[in-house]
VOGU-3710 file (C-alpha; in Angstrom, 3 decimals, decimal comma):
1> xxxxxxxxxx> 114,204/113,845/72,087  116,497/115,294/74,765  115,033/114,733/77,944  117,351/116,914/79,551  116,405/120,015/77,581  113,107/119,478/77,706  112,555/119,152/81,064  114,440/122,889/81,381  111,908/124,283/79,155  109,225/122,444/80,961
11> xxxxxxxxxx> 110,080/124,220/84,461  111,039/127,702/82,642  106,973/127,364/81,616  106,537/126,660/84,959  108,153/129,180/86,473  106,812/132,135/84,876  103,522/131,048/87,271  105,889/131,722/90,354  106,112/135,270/89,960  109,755/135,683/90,759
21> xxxxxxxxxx> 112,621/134,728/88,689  114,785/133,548/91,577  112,163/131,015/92,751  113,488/128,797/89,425  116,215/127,053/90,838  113,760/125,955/93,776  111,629/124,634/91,685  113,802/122,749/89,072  115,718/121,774/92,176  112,811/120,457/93,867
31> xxxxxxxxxx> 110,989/119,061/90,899  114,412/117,058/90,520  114,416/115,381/93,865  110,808/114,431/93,113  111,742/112,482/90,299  114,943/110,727/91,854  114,787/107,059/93,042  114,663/107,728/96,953  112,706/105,927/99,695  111,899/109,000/101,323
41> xxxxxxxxxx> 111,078/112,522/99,169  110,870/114,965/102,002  113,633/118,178/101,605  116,539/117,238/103,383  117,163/113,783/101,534  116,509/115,134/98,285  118,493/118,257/98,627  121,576/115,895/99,785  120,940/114,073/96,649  120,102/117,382/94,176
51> xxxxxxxxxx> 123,090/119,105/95,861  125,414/117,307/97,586  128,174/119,656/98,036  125,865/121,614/99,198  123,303/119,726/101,226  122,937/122,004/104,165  122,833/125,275/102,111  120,848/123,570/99,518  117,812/122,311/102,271  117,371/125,458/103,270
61> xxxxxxxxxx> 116,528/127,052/100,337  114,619/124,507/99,154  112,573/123,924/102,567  111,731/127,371/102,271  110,757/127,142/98,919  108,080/125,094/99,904  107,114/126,050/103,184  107,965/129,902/103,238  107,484/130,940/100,043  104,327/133,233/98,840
71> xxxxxxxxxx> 103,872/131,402/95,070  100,143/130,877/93,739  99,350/127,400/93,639  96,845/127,919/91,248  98,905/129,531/88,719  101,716/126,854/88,933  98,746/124,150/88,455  97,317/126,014/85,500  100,637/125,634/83,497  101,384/121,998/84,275
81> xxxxxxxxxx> 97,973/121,472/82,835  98,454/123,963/80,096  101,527/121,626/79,442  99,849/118,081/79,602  96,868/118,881/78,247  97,840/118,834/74,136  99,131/115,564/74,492  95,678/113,462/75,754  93,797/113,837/72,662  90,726/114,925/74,470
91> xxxxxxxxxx> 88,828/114,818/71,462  88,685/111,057/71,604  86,888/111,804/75,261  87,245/113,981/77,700  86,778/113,405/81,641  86,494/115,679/84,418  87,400/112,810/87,884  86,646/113,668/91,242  88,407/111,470/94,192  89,896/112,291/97,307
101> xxxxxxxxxx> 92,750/110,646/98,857  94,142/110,475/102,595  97,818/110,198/104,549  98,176/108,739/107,402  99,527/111,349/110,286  100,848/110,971/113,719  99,599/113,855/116,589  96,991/116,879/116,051  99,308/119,416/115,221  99,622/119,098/111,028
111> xxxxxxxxxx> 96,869/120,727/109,571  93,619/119,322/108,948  94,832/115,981/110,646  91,423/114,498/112,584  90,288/110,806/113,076  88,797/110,502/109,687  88,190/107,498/106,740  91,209/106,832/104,915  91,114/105,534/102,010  95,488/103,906/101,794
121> xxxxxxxxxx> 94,557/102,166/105,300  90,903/101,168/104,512  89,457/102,684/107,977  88,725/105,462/110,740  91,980/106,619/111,760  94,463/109,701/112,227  95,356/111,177/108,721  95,120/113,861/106,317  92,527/113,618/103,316  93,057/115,622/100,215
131> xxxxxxxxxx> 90,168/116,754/97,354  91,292/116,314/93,519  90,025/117,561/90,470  91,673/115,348/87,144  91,663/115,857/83,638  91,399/112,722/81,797  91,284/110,992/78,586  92,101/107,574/76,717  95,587/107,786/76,652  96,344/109,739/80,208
141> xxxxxxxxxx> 95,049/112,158/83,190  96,455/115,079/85,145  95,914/116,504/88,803  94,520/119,948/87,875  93,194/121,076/91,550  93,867/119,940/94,543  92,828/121,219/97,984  93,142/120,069/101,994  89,796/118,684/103,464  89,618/121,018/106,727
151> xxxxxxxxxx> 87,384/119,388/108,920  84,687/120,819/110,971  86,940/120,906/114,280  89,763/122,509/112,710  87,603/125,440/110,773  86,730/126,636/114,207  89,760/126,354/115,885  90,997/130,208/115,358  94,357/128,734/117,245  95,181/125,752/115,212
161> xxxxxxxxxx> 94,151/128,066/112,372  96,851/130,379/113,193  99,186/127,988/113,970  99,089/125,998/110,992  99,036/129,170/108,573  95,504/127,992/107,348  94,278/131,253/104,926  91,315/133,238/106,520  89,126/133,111/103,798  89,262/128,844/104,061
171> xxxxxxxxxx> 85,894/128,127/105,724  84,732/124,661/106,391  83,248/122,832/103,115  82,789/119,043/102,583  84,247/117,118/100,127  81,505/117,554/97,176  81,386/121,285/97,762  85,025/121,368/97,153  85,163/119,469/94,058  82,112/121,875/92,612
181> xxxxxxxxxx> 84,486/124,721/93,688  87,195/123,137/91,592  84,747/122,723/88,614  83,620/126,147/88,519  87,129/127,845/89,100  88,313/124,811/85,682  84,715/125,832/83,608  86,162/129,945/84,535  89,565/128,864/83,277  88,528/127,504/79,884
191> xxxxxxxxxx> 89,394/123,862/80,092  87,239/121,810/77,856  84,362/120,196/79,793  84,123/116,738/80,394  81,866/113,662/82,105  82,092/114,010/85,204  83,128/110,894/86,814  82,954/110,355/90,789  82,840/107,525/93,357  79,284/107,344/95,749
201> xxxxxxxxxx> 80,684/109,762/98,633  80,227/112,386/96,039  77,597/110,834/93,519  75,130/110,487/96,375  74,669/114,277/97,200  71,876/115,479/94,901  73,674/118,975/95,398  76,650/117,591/94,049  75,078/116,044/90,935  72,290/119,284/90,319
211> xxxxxxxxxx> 75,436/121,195/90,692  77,168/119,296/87,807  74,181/119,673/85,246  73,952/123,650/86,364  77,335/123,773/84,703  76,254/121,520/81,475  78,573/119,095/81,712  77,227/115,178/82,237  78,194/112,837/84,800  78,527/108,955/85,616
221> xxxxxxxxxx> 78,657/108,908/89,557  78,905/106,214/91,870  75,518/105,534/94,576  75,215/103,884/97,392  72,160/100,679/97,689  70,026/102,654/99,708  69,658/105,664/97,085  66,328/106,031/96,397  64,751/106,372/92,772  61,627/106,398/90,819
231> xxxxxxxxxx> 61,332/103,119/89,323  59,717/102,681/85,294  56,180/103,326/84,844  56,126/105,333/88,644  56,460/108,502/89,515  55,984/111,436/92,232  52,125/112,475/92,490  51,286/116,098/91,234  50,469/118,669/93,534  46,845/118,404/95,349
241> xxxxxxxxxx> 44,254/120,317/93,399  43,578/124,077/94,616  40,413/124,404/96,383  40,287/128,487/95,691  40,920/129,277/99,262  44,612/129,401/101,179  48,146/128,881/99,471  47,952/127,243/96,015  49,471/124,123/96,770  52,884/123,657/94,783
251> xxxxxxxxxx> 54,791/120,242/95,943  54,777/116,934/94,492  53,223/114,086/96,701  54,118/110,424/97,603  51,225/108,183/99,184  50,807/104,818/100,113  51,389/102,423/97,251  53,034/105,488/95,068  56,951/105,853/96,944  60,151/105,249/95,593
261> xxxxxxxxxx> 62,414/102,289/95,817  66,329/101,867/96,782  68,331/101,004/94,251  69,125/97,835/95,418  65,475/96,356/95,754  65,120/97,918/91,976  67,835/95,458/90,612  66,968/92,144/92,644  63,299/92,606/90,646  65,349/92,542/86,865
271> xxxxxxxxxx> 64,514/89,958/85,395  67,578/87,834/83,694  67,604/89,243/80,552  68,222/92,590/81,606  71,548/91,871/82,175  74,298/91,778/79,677  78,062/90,540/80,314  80,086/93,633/78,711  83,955/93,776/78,699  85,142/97,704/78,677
281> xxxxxxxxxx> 89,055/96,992/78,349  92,191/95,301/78,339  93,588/94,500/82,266  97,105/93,666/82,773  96,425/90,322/82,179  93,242/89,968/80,485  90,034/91,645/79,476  88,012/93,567/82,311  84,432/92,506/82,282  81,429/91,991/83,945
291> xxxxxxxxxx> 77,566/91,971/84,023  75,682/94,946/83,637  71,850/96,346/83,445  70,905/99,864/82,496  67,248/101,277/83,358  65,966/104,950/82,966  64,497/106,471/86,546  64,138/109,487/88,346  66,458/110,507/91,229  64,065/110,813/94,416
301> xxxxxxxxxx> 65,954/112,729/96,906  63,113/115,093/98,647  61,246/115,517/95,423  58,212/116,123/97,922  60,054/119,486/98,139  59,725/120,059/94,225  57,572/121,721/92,169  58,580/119,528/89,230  59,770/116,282/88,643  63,132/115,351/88,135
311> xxxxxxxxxx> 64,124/115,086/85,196  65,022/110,650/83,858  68,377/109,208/83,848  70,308/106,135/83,722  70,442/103,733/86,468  73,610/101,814/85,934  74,009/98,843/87,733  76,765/95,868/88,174  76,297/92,572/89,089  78,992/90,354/88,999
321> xxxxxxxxxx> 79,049/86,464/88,025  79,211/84,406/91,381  78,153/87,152/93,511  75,013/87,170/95,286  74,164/90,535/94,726  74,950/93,835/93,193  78,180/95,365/94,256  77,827/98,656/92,190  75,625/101,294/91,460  75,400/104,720/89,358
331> xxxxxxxxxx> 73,610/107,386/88,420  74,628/108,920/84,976  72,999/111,673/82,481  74,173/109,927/79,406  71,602/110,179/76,530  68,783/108,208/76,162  70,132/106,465/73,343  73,256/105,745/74,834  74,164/101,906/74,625  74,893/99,855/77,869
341> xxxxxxxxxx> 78,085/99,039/76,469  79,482/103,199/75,990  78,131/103,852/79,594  80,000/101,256/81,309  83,020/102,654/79,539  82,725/105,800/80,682  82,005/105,147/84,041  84,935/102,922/84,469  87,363/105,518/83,057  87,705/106,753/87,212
351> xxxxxxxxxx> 90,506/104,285/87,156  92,523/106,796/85,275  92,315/108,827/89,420  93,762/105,421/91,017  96,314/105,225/88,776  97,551/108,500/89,428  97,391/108,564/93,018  99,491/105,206/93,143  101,691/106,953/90,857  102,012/110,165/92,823
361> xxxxxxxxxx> 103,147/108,183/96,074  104,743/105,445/95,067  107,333/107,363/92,825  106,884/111,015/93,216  106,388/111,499/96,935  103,083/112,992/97,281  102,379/111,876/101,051  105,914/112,354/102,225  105,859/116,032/103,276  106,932/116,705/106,566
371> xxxxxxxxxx> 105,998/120,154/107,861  102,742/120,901/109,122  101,419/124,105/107,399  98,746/124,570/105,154  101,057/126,515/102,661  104,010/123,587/102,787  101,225/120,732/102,154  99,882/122,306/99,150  103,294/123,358/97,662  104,872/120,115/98,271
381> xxxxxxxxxx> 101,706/118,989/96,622  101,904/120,948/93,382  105,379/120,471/92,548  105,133/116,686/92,906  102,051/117,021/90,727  104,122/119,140/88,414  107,112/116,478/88,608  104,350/113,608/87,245  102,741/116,031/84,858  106,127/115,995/83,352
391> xxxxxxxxxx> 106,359/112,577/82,691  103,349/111,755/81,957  103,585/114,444/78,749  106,571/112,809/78,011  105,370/109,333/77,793  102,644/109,897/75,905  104,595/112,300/73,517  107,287/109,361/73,045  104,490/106,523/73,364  107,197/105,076/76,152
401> xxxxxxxxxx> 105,850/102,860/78,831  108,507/104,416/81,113  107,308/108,002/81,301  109,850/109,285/79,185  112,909/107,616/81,102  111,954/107,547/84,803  114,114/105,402/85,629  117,114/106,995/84,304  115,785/110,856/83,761  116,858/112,203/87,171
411> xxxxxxxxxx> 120,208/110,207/87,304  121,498/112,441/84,693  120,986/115,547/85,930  122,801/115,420/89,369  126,111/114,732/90,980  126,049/111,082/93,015  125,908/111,768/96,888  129,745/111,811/98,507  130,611/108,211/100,061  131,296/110,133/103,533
421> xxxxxxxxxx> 127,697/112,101/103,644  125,742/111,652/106,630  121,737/112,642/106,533  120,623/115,311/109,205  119,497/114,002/112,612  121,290/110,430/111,642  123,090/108,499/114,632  125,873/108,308/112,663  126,931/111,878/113,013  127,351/111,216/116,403
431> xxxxxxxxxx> 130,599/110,109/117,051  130,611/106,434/118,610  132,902/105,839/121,873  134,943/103,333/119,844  136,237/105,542/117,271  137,335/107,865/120,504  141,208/108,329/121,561  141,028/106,260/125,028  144,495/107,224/125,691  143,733/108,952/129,509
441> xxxxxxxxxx> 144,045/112,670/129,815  147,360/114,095/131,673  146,429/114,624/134,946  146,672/118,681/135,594  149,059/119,970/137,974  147,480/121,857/141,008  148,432/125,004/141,909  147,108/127,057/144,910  145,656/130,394/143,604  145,383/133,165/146,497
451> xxxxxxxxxx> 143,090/134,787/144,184  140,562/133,496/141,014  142,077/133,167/137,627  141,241/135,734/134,814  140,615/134,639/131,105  142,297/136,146/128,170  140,371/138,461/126,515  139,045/137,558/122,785  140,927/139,731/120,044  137,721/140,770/118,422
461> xxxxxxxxxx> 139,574/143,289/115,992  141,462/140,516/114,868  140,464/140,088/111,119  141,203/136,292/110,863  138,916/135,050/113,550  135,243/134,675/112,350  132,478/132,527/112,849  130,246/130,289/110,798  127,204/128,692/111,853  125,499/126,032/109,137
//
């Protein structure tokens, strides 16, 4: 297969989602620089290396490309996944993954930036935090949405709104209301539905997961210990008994001696035999496994509320050998006949959203946008989701472990960078004092002027003299 041609057809089906023809060489050119071995994938060091003769001319189209440019990107994600999406066999399985993922940031001014969890330092701190939507199977996943977390501080901030170019009709939503947004705009679109697969700071919303099933689609979610369920054999009271006078009572009760329990204190009363060591596939160096229990309950969260009971569903819980209690916990809507060892499966297909995010940093630049609109951070963020899309069909069309030539793709495309190139804002195009003449200037001859000098006047009609600014 030529790579080369390929990947020309792969942006021309790209760019018919840009709505102008002459926004194709931005984004071939910046899909490119994506895809090229460099430390740093911001504009100006990939247009040096995309365009060398051309570096300055080159960064400024491409920066506004991504920062100025009025292209949907919706419309530009919808074709990457149009493109991806015939080579992962979703009819083996199909999974919809929900994840968010953060980048650390320096001062208040980028948008959305706040003192929030992220998830690459493992804390509270300055950063940016981004919602994704993936389309997964077996053999390989794809980014199909992808949206800015705006926090709380920053949707009311009509300034920093302004500022930062943040659309009008963005109001604040959290996380889980985001990803249902980016369900129901994918279930609009036509892509097959999948399980839905999500760690705890989305599986614990009951919104989230009644949100899910209002859709039809399943899910295996992630809890937290404290989540509280209806164990077997218990469940919520019926409404009290109308007396014939007042408001017919309607909610379902709890008493004393009738309540639910957290998850947690559910699986420290298991006894042994409920759990089963299950291995659900092949690590890097050696089978993934662990021990698992499965037990049918109801979901609890302000059922007093309710009418009607929830309705059962699988309690999945992990307990690994050697520690001294459960470190996992999740709620799924599998079928009732579904067997401990397809659940844990399918709930530990999310690693499919790790992979890609360390994939998306480490060699296609995700985090490493520099400007600090809202327009520029999701741009930056589609193309380098369209660069990986790329490879990614490519690998799994050639069954290559290298993504269809990763390594070597890019190199073939462009001109090497001149010997005597020097990067924007680098000390080195200052001129040091040692490579200065230090011969001393002739000392000028003084004259006594009874009156002030006059200058020359510039020939502006002269044709030759013009000037030319970078």
């Amino acid at each position: 297969m030529d790579t080369a041609r390929e990947f020309n057809r792969y942006t021309a089906h790209l760019s018919e989602g840009l709505g102008h023809a002459d926004r194709h060489a931005g984004l071939s050119g910046y899909c490119t620089g994506l895809m090229l071995p460099l430390s740093r994938k911001s504009v100006e060091p990939m247009a040096a290396r995309v365009d060398p003769l051309h570096a300055s001319a080159r960064h400024q189209a491409l920066h506004h490309f991504v920062a100025k440019s009025e292209w949907s990107d919706t419309a530009v994600m919808a074709r990457v996944r149009d493109w991806v999406m015939p080579t992962l066999d979703l009819d083996s399985g199909c999974y919809w993954i929900i994840d968010d993922t953060g980048f650390p940031k320096k001062g208040k001014h980028s948008v959305g930036v706040a003192r929030q969890y992220c998830g690459q330092l493992g804390k509270q701190d300055n950063c940016q935090v981004a919602v994704s939507l993936s389309l997964a199977s077996v053999q390989g996943s794809i980014p199909m949405a992808y949206q800015l977390y705006l926090p709380k501080d920053w949707a009311v901030d009509p300034v920093r709104r302004k500022s930062a170019g943040v659309p009008e009709d963005i109001a604040f939503a959290t996380k889980p209301e985001i990803a249902l947004a980016q369900m129901r705009q994918a279930v609009a679109a036509g892509v097959p539905m999948g399980v839905v697969l999500a760690d705890a700071g989305y599986g614990d919303e009951t919104a989230f997961r009644d949100g899910i099933t209002e859709l039809g689609m399943l899910y295996a979610v992630g809890i937290r210990p404290a989540t509280t369920v209806w164990a077997p054999g218990t469940a919520p009271l019926p409404p009290k008994a109308w007396s014939g006078r007042g408001t017919r009572p309607t909610k379902l009760r709890r008493e004393p001696g009738n309540a639910p329990v957290a998850v947690k204190a559910l699986a420290m009363t298991l006894p042994a035999q409920a759990w089963r060591t299950v291995t659900w596939r092949e690590g890097t160096n050696t089978e993934l496994s662990s021990r698992f229990a499965g037990v049918r309950v109801r979901p609890a969260h302000r059922d007093y509320l309710r009418p009607e009971m929830r309705d059962e569903e699988w309690l999945l819980i992990e307990w690994p050998d050697g520690e001294a209690e459960p470190t996992k916990y999740f709620l799924t809507t599998a079928p009732d006949e579904a067997t401990l060892e397809q659940m844990v499966f399918v709930t530990k297909m999310r690693w499919r959203i790790e992979r890609d995010y360390q994939d998306l940093k480490q060699d296609f630049g995700l985090g490493h946008y520099e400007g600090r609109g809202w327009r520029g951070f999701h741009h930056h963020a589609t193309l380098s989701i369209a660069a990986y899309g790329f490879l990614m069909a490519q690998r799994l069309k050639t069954g290559s472990s290298d993504a269809g030539g990763k390594k070597n793709f890019a190199q073939r495309q462009v001109p090497a960078v001149p010997k005597d190139y020097v990067p924007r804002g680098s000390p080195a195009r200052t001129a040091s004092r040692t490579g200065l003449d230090h011969d001393a200037a002739p000392t000028p001859e003084r004259r006594t002027r009874k009156r002030p000098g006059t200058l020359p006047a510039l020939p502006l009609d002269k044709p030759e003299i013009t000037f030319v600014t970078e």
